[in-house]
C-alpha positions in Angstrom: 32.6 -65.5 -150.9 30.6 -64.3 -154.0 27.4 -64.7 -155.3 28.2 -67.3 -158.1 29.9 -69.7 -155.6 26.1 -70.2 -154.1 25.4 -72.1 -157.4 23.0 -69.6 -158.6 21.7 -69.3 -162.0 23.0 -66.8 -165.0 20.0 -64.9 -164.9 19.7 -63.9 -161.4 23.4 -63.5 -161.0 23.1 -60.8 -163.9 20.4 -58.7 -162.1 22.3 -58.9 -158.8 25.4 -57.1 -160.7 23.0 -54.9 -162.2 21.7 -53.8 -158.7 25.7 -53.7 -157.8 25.7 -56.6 -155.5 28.6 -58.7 -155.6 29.0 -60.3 -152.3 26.4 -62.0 -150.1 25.7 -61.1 -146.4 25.8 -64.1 -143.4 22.4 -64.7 -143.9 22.2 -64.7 -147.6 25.2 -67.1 -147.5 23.7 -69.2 -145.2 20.0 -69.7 -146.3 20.4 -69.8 -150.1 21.9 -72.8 -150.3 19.4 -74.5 -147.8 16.2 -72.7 -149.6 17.4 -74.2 -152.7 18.1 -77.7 -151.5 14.2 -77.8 -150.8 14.5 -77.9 -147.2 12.1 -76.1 -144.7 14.3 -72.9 -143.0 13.8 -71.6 -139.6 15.7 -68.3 -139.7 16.1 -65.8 -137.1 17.4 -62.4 -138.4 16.1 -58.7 -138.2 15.7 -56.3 -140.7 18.8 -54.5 -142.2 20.4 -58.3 -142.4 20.0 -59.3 -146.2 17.2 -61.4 -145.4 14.8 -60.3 -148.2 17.5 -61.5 -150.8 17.9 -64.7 -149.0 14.4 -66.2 -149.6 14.0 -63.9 -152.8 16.9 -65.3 -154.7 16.6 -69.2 -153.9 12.2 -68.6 -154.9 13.5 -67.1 -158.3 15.7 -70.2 -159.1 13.5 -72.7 -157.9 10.4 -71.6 -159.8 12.6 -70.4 -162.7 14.1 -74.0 -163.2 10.6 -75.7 -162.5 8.5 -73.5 -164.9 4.8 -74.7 -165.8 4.3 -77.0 -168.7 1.3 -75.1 -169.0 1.9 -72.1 -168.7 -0.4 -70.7 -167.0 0.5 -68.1 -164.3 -0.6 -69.8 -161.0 0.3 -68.4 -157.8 3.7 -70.6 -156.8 4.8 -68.9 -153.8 3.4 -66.6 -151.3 4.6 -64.5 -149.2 3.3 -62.7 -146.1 4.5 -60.0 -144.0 2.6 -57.3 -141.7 2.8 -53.9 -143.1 2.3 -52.2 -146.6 5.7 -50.8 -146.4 7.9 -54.1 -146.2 5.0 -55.5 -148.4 6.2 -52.9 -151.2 10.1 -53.4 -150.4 9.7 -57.1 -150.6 7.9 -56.9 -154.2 10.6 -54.1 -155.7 13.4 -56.9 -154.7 11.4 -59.9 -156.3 11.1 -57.5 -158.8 14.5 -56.3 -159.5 16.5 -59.4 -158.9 14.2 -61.5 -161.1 14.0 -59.5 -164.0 15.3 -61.6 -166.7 13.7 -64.6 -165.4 10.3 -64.5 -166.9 9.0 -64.5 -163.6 5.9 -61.8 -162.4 4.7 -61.0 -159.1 2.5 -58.4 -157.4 2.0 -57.3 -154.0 -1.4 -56.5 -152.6 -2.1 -54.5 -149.4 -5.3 -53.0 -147.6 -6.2 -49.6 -147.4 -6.0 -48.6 -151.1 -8.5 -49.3 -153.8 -8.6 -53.1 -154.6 -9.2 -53.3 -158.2 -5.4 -52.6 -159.7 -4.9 -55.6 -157.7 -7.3 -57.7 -158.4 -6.8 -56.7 -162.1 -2.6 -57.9 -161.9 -4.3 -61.4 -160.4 -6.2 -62.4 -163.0 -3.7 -61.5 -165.2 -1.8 -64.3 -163.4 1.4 -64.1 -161.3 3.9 -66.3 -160.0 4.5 -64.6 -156.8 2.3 -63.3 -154.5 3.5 -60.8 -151.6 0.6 -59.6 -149.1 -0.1 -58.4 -146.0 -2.6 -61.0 -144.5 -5.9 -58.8 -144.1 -6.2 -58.1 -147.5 -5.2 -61.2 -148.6 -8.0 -63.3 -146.7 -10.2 -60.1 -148.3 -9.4 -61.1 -151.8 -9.6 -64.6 -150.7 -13.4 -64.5 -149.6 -14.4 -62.5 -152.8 -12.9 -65.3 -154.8 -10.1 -63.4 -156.5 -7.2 -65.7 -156.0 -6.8 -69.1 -154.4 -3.5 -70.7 -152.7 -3.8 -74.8 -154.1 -0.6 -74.0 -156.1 1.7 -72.8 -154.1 4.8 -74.3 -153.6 7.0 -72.0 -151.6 5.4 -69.9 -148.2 7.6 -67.5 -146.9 6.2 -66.1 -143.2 8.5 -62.7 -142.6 8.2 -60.6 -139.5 6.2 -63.4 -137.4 7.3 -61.6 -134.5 5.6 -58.3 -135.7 2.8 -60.8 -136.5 2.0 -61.4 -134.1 2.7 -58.2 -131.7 0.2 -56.7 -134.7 -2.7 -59.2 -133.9 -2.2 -60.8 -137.2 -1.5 -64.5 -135.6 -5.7 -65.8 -136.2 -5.1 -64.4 -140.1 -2.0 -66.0 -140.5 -3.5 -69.3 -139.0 -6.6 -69.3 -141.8 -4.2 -68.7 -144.6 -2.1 -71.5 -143.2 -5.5 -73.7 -143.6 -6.1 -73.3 -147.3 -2.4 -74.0 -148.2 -1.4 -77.2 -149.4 0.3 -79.7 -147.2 3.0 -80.4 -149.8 5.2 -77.1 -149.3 8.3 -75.6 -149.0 7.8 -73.1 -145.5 10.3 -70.9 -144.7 10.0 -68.3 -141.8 11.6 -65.4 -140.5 11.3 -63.6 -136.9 13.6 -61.0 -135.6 13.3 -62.6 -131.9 11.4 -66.4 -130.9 9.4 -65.8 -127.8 7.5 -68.8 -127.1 4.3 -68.1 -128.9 6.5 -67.5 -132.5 8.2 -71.3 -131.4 5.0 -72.7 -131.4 3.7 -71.4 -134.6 6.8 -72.6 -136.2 6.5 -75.7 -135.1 2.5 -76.1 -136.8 4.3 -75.0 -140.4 7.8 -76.1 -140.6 8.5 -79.8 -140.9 12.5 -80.8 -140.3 13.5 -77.3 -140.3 17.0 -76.1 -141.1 18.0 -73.1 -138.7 19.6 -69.8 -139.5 20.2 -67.4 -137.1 22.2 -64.0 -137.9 22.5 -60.8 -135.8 20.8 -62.0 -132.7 18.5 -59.3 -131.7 20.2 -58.8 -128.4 22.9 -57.7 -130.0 23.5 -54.3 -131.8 25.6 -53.4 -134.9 28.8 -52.2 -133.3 29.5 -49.5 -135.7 26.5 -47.8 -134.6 27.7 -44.8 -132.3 24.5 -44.8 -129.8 24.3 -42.1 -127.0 21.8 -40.8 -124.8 20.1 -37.2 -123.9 18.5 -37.0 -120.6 15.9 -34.1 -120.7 12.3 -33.4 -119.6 9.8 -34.6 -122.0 8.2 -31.0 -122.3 12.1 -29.8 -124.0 12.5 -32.9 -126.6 10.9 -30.6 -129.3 13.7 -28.1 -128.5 16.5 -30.4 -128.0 15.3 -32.0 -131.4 15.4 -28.5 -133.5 19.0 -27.9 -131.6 20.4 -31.0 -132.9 18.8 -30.5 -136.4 21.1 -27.2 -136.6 23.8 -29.2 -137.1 24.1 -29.5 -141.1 25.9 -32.7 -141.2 22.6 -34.2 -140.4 21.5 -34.5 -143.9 18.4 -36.4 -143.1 17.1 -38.6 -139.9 14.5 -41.0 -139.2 12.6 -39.9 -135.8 10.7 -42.5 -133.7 7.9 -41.8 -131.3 5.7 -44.6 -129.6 2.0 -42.8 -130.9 1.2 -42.0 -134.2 -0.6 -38.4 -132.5 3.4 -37.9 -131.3 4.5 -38.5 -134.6 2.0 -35.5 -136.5 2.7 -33.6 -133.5 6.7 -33.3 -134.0 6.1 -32.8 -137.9 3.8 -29.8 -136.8 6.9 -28.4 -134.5 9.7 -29.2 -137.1 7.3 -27.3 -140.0 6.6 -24.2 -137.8 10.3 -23.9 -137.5 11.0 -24.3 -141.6 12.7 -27.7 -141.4 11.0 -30.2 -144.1 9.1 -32.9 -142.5 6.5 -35.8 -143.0 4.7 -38.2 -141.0 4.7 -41.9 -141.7 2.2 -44.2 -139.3 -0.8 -46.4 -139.4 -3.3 -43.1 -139.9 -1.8 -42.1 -143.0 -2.8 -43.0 -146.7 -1.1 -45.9 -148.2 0.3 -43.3 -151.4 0.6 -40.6 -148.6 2.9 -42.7 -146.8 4.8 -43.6 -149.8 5.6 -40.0 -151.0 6.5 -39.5 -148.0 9.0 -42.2 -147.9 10.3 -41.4 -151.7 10.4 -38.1 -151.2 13.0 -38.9 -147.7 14.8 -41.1 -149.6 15.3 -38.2 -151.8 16.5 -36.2 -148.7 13.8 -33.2 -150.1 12.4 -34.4 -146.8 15.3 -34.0 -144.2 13.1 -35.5 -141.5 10.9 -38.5 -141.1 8.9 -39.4 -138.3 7.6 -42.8 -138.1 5.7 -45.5 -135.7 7.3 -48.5 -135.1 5.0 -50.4 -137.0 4.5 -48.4 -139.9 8.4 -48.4 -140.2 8.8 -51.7 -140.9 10.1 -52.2 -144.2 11.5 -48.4 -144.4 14.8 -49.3 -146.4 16.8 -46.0 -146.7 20.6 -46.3 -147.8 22.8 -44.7 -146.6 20.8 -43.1 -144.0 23.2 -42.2 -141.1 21.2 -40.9 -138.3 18.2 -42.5 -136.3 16.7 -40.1 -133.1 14.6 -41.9 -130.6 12.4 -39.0 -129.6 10.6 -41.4 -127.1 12.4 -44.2 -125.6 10.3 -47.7 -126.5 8.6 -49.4 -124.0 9.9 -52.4 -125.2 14.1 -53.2 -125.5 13.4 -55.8 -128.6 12.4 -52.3 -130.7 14.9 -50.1 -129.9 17.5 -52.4 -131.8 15.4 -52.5 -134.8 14.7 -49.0 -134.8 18.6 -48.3 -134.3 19.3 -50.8 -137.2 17.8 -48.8 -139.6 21.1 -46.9 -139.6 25.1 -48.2 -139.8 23.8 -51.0 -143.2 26.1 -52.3 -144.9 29.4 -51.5 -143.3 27.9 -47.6 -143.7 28.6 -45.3 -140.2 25.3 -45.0 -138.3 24.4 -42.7 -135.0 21.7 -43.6 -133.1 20.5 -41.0 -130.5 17.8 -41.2 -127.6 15.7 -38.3 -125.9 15.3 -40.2 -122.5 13.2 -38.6 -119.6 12.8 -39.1 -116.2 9.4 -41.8 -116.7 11.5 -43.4 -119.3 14.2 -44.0 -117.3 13.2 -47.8 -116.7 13.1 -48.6 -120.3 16.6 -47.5 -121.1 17.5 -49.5 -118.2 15.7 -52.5 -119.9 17.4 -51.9 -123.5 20.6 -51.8 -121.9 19.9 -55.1 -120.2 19.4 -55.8 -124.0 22.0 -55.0 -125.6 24.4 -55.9 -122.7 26.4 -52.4 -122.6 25.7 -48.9 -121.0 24.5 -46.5 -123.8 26.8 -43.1 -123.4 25.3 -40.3 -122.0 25.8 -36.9 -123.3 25.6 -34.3 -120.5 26.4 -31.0 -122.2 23.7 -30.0 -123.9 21.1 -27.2 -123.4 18.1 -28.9 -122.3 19.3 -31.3 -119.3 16.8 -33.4 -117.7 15.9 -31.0 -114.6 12.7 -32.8 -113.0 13.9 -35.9 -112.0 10.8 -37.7 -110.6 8.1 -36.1 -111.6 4.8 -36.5 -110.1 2.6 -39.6 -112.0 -1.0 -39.6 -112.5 -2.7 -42.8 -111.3 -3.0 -43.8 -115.1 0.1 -43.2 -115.5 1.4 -45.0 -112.2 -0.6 -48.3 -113.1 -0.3 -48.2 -117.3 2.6 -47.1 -120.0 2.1 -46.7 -123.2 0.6 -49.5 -125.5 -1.2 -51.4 -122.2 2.9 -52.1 -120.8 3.6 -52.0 -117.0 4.0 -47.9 -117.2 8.0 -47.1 -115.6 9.2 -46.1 -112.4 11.4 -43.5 -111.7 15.1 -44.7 -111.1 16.7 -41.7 -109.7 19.4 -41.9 -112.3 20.8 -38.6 -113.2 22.5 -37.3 -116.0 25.5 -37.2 -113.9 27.0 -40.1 -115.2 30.2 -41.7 -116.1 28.9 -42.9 -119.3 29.1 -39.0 -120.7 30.5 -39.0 -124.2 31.2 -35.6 -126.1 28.7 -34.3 -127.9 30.4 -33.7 -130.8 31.8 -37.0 -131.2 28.3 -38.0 -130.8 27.1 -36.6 -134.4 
């Protein structure tokens, strides 16, 4: 299938081969055609799946064939996501795939300076992409107002909502019109995201692509068992392998995160932090300058990497196991896009143990374990404070030891690993 047999318009189709994009993915194919009938869409798809293009595209046309008699530069769609880095991703698509449209939009965010946003409002747009803090910010002051719009687009409820964004998003729900075309996007539907879809959507159609319990096979994923106090080690071994051009690092705490930077700089190997702590144009040089690979490492918070959109980035290290499953496939999805190879390896010790066993549950397979290697996990039950023993990390049930070793028969070899 190709883009022009989804009925879209000249315009668009000519940015999209511009941008080199020819075919669409599942979800694209499946929601453009629905977003464009007018119908209210209930999609469930993580990031890495198309997803942006498949509410970006279908907005363009409708507003582009339903321009303003007036016009006058109202906001006509909105669209809301957690973080300042999807935010920004989100905007550079409406941006690039609308270009010959006619079409403006602008993305505002918290933690910068407010007035170059508030000057690209009253200039007028048509599209509106914000995180929901500073929205209901400009909102109060009386800088923008929602009675026009006509399309809402809800992305990364789930996130929403594990973000504490769910009483925002419910008072920007009340100064929308009733008359509107809702679509919404969550990676997972736990019960509280199945309710709040139900209070927007009206006769939704569904979508669902890439099921998060289900991992992109052409990811090679394996496993390092070693004590936590050796991850900075094992980490610098790895990263003397020059294949490993670049590689997005996770760690649970955004303290882990500077920490790890501190190590990799101390032993000359370029790296930055990205988390919640961090300036907003801090944390975007820090992402150009990765997708420039003149920053071979990047270490990110799951929340602040929402939205991180790398191509062709091929290796994703999980320095700490997550504490919950549901993140360690979209942390692993950031590599292995498009059809591209991916390698997803995990630093696992022994009071993590009970989340890999919990992600693999998941993902319904047994991650490989790579035993030769020069840090092997050696203290196998270590002894647990009583915070530790009651409490993990982020307020989750902390883990128990499973007396798992890495003697195991799910040993792969480490260079087939990289």
């Amino acid at each position: 299938m190709q883009f022009e047999s989804l009925n879209i318009i000249e315009p668009i189709l000519l940015a999209l081969r511009e941008e080199g994009y020819s075919t669409p993915t599942p979800i694209q194919a499946e929601a453009i055609p629905i977003v464009l009938q007018g119908i209210d869409l209930l999609g469930c798809a993580q990031t890495g799946t198309g997803k942006t293009a498949a509410f970006a595209i279908p907005i363009l046309q409708i507003l582009s064939e339903n321009k303003l008699v007036d016009k006058s530069r109202k906001i006509r769609s909105l669209i809301v996501t957690p973080t300042r880095e999807l935010a920004i991703q989100i905007g550079e698509s409406f941006k690039a795939y609308g270009r010959h449209t006619g079409l403006t939009n602008t993305v505002i965010f918290g933690g910068v300076n407010q007035n170059p946003q508030t000057a690209s409002l009253l200039r007028g747009v048509d599209i509106l992409v914000a995180t929901p803090g500073r929205l209901l910010d400009l909102m109060n002051q009386g800088h923008l107002h929602l009675r026009d719009v006509e399309i809402l687009v809800l992305d990364e409820a789930d996130r929403m909502l594990d973000m504490g964004f769910i009483h925002d998003v419910k008072k920007i729900l009340a100064h929308l019109p009733k008359k509107k075309q809702s679509l919404f996007f969550s990676a997972t539907m736990p019960p509280e995201i199945v309710k709040l879809a139900a209070t927007i959507l009206h006769n939704p159609s569904k979508v669902s692509v890439t099921p998060v319990s289900s991992t992109v096979e052409i990811i090679n994923q394996a496993i390092y068992f070693v004590d936590k106090g050796n991850k900075n080690s094992l980490l610098l071994d790895l990263l003397k392998d020059k294949n490993i051009k670049t590689s997005l690092v996770f760690t649970r705490t955004k303290h882990g995160a500077d920490k790890v930077v501190k190590y990799l700089l101390k032993h000359h190997i370029t790296a930055e932090a990205i988390h919640g702590n961090k300036a907003q144009n801090a944390r975007q040089r820090a992402l150009n300058n990765f997708k420039a690979q003149t920053t071979r490492v990047l270490v990110a918070t799951d929340i602040a990497a929402r939205g991180i959109d790398v191509d062709d980035l091929e290796y994703v290290i999980n320095f700490e196991m997550p504490n919950i499953p549901e993140t360690y496939v979209h942390r692993i999805g950031r590599t292995g896009r498009a059809g591209a190879k991916g390698t997803a390896l995990s630093f696992c010790d022994a009071e993590e143990k009970e989340y890999l066993r919990d992600i693999e549950k998941l993902i319904a397979k047994k991650i490989p374990v790579i035993e030769s290697h020069p840090f092997p996990l050696m203290d196998h039950n270590p002894v647990k404070t009583a915070k530790q023993q009651g409490r993990g990390q982020s307020g989750h049930p902390g883990p128990k030891p499973s007396g798992r070793t890495a003697s195991s028969r799910w040993s792969v070899n480490p260079r087939k690993a990289r």
